[in-house]
C-alpha positions as CSV (number, residue, x, y, z in Angstrom):
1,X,45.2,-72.0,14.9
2,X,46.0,-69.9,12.1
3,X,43.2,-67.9,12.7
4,X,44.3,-67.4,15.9
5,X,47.9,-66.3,14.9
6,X,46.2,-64.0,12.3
7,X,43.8,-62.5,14.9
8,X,47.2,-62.1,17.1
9,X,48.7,-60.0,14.2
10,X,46.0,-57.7,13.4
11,X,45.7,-57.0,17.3
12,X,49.6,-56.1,17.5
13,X,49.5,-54.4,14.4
14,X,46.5,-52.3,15.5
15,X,48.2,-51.4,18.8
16,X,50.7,-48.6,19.0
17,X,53.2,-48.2,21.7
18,X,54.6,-43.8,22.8
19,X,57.7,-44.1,24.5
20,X,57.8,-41.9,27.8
21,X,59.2,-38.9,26.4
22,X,56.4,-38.4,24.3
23,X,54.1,-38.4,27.7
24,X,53.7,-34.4,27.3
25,X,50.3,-33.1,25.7
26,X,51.1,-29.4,23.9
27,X,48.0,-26.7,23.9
28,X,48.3,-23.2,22.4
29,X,51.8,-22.2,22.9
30,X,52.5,-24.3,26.3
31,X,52.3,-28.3,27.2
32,X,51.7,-31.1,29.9
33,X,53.8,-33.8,31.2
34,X,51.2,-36.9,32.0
35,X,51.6,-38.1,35.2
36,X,52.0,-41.7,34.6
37,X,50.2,-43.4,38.0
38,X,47.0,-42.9,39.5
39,X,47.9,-41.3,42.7
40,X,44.0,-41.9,44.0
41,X,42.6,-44.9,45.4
42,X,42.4,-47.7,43.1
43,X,38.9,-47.9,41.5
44,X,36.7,-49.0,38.5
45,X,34.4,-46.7,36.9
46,X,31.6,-46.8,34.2
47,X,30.2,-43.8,32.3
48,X,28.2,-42.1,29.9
49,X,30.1,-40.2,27.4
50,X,29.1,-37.8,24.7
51,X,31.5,-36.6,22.4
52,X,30.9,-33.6,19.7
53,X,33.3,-32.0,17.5
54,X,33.2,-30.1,13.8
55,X,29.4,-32.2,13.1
56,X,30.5,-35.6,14.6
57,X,28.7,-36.8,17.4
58,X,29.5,-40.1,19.5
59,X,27.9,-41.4,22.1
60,X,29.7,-44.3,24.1
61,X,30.1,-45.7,27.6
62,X,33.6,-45.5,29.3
63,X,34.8,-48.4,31.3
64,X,38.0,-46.9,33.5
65,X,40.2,-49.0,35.8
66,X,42.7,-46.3,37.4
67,X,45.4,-48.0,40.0
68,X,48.9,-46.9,40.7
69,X,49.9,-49.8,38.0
70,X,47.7,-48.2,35.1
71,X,45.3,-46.0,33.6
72,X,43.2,-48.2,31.2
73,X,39.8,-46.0,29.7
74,X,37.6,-48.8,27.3
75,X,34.8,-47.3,25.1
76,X,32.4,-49.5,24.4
77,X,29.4,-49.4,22.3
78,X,25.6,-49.6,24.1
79,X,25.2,-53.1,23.6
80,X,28.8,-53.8,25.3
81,X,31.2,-53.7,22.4
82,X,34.9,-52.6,23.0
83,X,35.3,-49.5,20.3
84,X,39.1,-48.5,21.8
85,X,41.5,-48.6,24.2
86,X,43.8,-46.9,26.1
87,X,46.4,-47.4,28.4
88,X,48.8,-45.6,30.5
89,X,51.3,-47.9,32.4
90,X,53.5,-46.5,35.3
91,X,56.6,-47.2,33.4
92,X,55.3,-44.7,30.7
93,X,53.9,-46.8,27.9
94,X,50.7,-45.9,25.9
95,X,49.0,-48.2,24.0
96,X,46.7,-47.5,21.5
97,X,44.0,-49.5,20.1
98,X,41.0,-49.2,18.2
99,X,38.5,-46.8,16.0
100,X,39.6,-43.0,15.6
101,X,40.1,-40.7,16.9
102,X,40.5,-42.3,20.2
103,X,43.3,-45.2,18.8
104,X,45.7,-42.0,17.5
105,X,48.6,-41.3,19.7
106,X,48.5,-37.6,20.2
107,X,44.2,-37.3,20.9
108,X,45.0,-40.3,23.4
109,X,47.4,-38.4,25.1
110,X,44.7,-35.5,24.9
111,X,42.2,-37.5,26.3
112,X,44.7,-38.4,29.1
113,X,45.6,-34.8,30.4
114,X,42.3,-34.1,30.3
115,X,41.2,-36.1,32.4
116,X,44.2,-35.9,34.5
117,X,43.3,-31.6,34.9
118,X,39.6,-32.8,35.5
119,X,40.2,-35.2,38.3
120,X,43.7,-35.1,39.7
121,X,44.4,-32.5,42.6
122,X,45.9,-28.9,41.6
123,X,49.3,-30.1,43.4
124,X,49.6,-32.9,41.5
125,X,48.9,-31.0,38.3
126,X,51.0,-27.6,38.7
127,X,54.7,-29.0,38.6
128,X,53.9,-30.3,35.3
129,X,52.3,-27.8,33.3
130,X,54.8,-25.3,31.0
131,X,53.4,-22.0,29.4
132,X,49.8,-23.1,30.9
133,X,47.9,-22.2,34.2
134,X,45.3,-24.5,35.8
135,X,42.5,-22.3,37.9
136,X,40.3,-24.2,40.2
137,X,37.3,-22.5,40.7
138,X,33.9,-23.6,42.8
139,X,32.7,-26.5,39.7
140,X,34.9,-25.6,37.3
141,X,38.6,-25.8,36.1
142,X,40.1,-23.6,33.6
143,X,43.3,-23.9,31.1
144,X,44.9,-20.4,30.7
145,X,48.2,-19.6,28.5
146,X,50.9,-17.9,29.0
147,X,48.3,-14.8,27.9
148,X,46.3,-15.3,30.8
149,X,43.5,-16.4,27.8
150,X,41.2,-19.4,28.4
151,X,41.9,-22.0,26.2
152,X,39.6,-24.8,28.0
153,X,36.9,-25.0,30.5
154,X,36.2,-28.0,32.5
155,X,32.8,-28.0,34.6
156,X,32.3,-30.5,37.6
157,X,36.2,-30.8,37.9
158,X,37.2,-32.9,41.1
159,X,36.5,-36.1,42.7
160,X,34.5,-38.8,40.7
161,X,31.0,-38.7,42.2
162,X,28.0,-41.4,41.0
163,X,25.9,-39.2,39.2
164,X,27.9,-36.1,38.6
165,X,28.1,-34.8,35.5
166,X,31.5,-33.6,33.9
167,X,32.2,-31.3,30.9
168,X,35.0,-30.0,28.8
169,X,35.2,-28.2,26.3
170,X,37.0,-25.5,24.2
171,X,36.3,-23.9,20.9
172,X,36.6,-26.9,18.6
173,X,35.3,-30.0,20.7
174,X,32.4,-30.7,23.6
175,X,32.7,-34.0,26.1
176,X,30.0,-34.4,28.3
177,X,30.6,-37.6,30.9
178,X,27.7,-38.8,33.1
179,X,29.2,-41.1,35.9
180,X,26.8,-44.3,36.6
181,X,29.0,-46.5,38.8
182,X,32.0,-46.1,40.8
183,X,33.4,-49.3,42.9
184,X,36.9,-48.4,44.8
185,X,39.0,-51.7,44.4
């Protein structure tokens, strides 16, 4: 039992709650508001993620469960091993958990509008950006500021597809995500 308890603590300790008005991702001079609920179809989806940034390279799987509830993304290891998690309730709660980078607040809400700009349609996107543009172009997305520069590219942007490759990146950072299964719930 008291390893249980003890187990209990290091999990809550771990864990990091963002209140709502935190839910706003800044980039080069302008921000994002996350939208908080998946407006899609519920569904469950597994891919193959590679990560690169300043030498480090990770290579993980990504369990995703997005619902009008919740936005839960799991990285786990090849052999099946939860690395992180993060969680995006309706209410506006983020909890954190996990290895870094993925466990810090601010990449998680990174992680979050990116994959909010990659997926989610342009009207859904638009209302919420400040000092930034989202183009949609055949295959690809781009961030512009308020200078009309490119500050990231997205390749593959729109619906989730079995086998479709995604990638963003920018100056400092590479993601590469492979879908393998996609079950609507």
């Amino acid at each position: 039992m008291r390893r249980l308890t003890i187990l209990l603590v290091f999990w809550l300790s771990a864990c990091q709650l963002l209140p709502r008005s935190n839910m706003v991702y800044q980039l080069d001079g302008g921000h994002y508001r996350l939208q908080t609920h998946w407006p899609g179809p519920a569904q469950q989806i597994l891919q193959q993620v590679v990560f690169t940034t300043a030498g480090q390279h990770h290579e993980f799987l990504l369990s995703a469960q997005l619902d009008a509830q919740q936005m839960l993304l799991v990285g786990l290891s090849p052999l099946g091993q939860e690395l992180w998690r993060i969680e995006l309730t309706s209410d506006g709660q983020l909890l954190t958990a996990g290895i870094q980078p993925f466990a810090d607040k601010r990449f998680a809400v990174q992680l979050l509008a990116q994959m909010q700009w990659s997926l989610l349609p342009l009207p859904d996107i638009q209302p919420q950006l400040r000092a930034l543009t989202l183009t949609d172009m055949p295959n690809q997305r781009q961030v512009k500021n308020a200078d009309g520069q490119t500050v990231l590219t997205i390749e593959g942007a729109g619906e989730i597809a079995v086998g479709k490759t995604y990638r963003i990146f920018d100056g400092n950072f590479e993601l590469s995500i492979v879908t393998l299964e996609r079950e609507l719930l």
